[in-house]
N, C-alpha and C positions, 0 to 999 in steps of 0.2 A: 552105153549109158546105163546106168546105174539107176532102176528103180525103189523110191524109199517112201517108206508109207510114215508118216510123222501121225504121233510123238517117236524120238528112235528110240531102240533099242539097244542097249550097249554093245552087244553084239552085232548090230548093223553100223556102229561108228569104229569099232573092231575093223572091220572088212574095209574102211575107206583107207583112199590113200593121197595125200594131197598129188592135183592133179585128175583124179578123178571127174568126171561131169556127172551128174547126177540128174534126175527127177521128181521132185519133192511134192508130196498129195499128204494132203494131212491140213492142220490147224497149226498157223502162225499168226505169232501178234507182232503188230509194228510198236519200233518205240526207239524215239531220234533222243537229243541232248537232253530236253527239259525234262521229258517224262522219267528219261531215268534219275536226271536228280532227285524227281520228286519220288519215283519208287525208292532209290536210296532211304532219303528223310525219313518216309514211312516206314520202311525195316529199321533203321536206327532207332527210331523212337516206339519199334515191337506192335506198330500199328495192322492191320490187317489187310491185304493189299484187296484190289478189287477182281483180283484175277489168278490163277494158279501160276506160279514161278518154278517149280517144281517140275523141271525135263522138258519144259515149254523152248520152242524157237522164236528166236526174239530176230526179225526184219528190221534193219535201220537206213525206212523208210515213213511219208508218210505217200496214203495214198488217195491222189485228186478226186475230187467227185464224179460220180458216177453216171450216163447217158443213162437216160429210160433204157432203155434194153440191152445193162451190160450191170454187173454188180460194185464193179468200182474204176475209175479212173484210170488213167498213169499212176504206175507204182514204182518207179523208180528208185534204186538203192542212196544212200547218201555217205558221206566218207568216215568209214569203218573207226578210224583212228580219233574222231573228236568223242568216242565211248570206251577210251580208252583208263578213264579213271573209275569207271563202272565196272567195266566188264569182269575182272578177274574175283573182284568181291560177288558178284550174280555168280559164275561156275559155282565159287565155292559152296552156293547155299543153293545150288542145285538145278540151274539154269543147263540145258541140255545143248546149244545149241544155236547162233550168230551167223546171221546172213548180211553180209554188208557189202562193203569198197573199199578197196585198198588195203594196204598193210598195217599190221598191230604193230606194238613193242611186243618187247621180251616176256613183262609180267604177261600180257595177253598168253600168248603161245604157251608158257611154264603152267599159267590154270587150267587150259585145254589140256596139255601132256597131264597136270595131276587130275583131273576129273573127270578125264575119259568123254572130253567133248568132243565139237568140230567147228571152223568155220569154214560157212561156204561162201565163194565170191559170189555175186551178181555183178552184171554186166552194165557198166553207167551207160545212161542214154537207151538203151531199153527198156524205159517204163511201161510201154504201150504192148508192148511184148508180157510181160511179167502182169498188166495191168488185163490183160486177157487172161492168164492163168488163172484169175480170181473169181471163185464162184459164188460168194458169198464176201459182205465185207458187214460189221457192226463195232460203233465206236463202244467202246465197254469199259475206259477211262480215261479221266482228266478232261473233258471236254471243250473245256478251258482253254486250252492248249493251242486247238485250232488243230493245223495242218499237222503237230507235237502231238495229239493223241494217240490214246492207246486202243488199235485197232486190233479185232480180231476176224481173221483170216482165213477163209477156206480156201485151198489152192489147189489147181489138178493138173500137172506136169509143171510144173514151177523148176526152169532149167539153172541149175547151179554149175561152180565148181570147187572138189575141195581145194581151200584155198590151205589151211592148217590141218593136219590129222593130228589123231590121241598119240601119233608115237612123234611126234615133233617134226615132220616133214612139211614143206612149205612150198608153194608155188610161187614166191618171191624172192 
């Protein structure tokens, strides 16, 4: 397994290879259908987002509340392919990095190979898994949104796998 301390490195998305399993510690934001429409809207109309998008990993999840004595809920990933009209416009403006479920199209995979990203899979139905990995959780947009916010994420062994690598390899 494969340890990765996030935000990556281009040279740490270099070294994956789909198929790889991974260990992800670092700061991700969740962010399901609505929130990226609405990040969309706000970049199209030059507005300023409320969070850095810029090499950031973006989780497409939201995640359940939190017991007293744990920082957040089940975190369960949700299906990859409904951010699929998003996603390849986010690489190109510098988005590092998609953790979801299931498989992309073609444009997904082509903006990973041109911007030296990666996606990683997450395992459906281990929220409670994933939802332990989180050591900190704080909503930091849209709130609006509910369960669709945009959460930010401290994780510490957060088990992946690459699902797309930067040279177009795929575990699908």
């Amino acid at each position: 397994m494969k340890e990765l301390t996030l935000p990556l490195k281009k040279e740490d998305i270099a070294n994956l290879r789909a198929g790889d399993s991974v260990s992800l510690s670092g700061v991700i934001l969740t962010a399901r259908d609505c929130a990226h429409k609405r990040i969309c809207e706000m970049l199209k109309k030059n507005e300023k987002l409320p969070f850095e998008l810029k090499d950031a990993v973006i989780y497409y999840a939201g995640p359940c509340p939190a017991k007293t004595d744990k920082a957040s809920g089940s975190c369960g990933p949700t299906t990859s392919a409904r951010m699929e009209s998003f996603a390849p416009w986010l690489f190109d403006i510098g988005l590092g990095a998609i953790i979801g479920k299931g498989e992309m199209n073609n444009e997904v995979r082509e903006a990973i190979i041109r911007n030296q990203s990666v996606y990683f899979a997450a395992i459906g139905g281990a929220g409670a898994l994933y939802g332990n990995a989180i050591t900190k959780s704080e909503c930091i947009a849209f709130p609006d949104l509910l369960s669709e916010a945009v959460h930010r994420l401290e994780v510490k062994n957060f088990p992946a796998v690459v699902a797309y690598d930067s040279f177009g390899g795929s575990i699908y």
